[in-house]
Each structure stands twice: as C-alpha cells, then as structure tokens.
C-alpha positions in Angstrom: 0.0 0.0 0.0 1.7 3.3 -1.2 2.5 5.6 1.8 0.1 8.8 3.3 1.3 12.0 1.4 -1.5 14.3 3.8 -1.7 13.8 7.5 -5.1 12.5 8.9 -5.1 16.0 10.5 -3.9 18.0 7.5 -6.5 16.0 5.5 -9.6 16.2 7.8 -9.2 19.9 8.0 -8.7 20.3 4.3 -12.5 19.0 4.3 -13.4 20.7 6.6 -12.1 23.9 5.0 -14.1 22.9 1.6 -17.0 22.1 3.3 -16.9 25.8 5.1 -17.0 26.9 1.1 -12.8 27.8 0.8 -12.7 27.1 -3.0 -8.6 27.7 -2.7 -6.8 25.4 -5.3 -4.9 24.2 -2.1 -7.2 23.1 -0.5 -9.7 21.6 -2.6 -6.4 20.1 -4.0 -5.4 18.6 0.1 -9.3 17.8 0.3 -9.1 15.6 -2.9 -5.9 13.6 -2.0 -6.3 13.1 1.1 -10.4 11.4 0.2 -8.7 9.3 -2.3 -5.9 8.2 0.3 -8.9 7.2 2.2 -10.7 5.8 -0.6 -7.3 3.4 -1.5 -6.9 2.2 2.2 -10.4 1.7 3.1 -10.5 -0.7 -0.3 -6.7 -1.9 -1.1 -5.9 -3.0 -4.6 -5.5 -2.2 -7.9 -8.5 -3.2 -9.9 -10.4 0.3 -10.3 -8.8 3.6 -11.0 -10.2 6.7 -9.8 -9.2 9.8 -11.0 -10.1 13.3 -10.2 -8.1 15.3 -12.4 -6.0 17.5 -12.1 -5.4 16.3 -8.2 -5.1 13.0 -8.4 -5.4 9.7 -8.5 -5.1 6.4 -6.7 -6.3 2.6 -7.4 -8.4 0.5 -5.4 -10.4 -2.8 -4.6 -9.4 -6.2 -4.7 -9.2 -8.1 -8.2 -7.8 -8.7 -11.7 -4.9 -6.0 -11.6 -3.7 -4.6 -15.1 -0.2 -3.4 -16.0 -0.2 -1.1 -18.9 -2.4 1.2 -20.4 -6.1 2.1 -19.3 -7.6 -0.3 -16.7 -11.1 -2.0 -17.7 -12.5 -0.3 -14.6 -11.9 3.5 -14.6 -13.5 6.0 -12.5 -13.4 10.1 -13.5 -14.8 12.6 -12.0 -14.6 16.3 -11.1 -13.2 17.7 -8.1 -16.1 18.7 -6.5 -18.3 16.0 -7.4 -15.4 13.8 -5.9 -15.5 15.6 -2.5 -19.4 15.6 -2.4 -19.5 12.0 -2.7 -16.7 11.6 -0.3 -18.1 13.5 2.4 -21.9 12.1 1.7 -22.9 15.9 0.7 -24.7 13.6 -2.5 -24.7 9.9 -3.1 -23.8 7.4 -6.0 -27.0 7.0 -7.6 -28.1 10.6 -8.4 -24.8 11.8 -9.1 -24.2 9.0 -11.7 -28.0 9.8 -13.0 -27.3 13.2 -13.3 -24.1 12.7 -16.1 -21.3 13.7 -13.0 -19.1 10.3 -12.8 -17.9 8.9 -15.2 -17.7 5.1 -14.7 -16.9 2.1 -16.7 -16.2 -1.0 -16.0 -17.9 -4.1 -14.1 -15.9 -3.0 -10.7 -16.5 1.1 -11.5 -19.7 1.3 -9.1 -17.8 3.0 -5.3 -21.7 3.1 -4.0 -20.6 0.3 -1.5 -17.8 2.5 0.2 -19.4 5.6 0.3 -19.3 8.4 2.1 -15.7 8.4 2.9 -16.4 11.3 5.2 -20.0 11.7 6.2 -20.5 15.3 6.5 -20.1 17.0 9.6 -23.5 19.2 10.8 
C-alpha cells in the first residue's frame, strides 16, 4: 500500500475547510488527495482507478490488476463532485443519474464505500 502523502489531521481539515466553502486550489487540491488516500486504504488493490483530475489519482479494490495502459475499470470525476461523494454531501445513484461520474467497467460502481467522510452538521 503506497504511503500517506497528507496527514489524517492536514487532511480532515482540508475537508473541513471545503465544506466551510474555501474554493482555494490548495485546499480543494489537500481535500481531494487526502479522500482518495482514504478511498485506496479503506479498499486496497488495484482493480479500479479513480481519478479526479487535475489532483489526483489512486487505485483501489481487490481483483484482476492490469499493467499497462487504461484499466477496464476507470473511475473520472470532477473535483467537486469527488468531494461531495466523499463526504456524503450527495450519493452514487443521483450523481451517476445526473451525467457527473464517469464510470466504466464491471468493478466502477464505489456506492458500497461511500461516504468516505460523512458530513459534519
């Protein structure tokens, strides 16, 4: 499992931050690597590839892994999109119905392991 870059702390209030509405790059940009840190060591593997461009990116859950070129179960989404499903601010289903993930692949469905983060109130 690759190493934390962002401190539980550093990361936590990087979320926090975003949900309090800071839109700075560097902290949406914390926010976003630190959910998908999260995100790879809540499911470990290398069978689906979420990325959140341009922050990051990490692979996760169990199964057939791939070595070169686009895995068969990708993940993309936006930044913010990422961070709402992270911290349960929307869920799976109606972000998916409404055209903002973009998922392929039979493993490609994170419903299951979502929120990351449920929000704070």
């Amino acid at each position: 499992m690759p190493r934390r870059r962002i401190s539980a702390e550093d990361g936590r209030a990087a979320v926090r931050a975003w949900e309090s509405g800071d839109s700075d790059r560097r902290t949406v940009a914390a926010a976003v690597r630190y959910c998908l840190e999260e995100l790879a060591e809540l499911a470990p593997g290398n069978s689906v590839e979420v990325r959140v461009p341009p922050f990051g990116v990490t692979q996760c859950i169990e199964g057939p892994n791939h070595s070169r070129g686009t895995p068969p179960n990708v993940v993309e989404l936006a930044p913010q999109d990422w961070l709402e499903l992270a911290t349960g601010a929307t869920g799976w289903a109606s972000a998916s119905a409404a055209g903002r993930i973009s998922a392929s692949g039979t493993r490609a469905d994170l419903s299951a392991l979502l929120p990351l983060l449920p929000r704070r109130r």
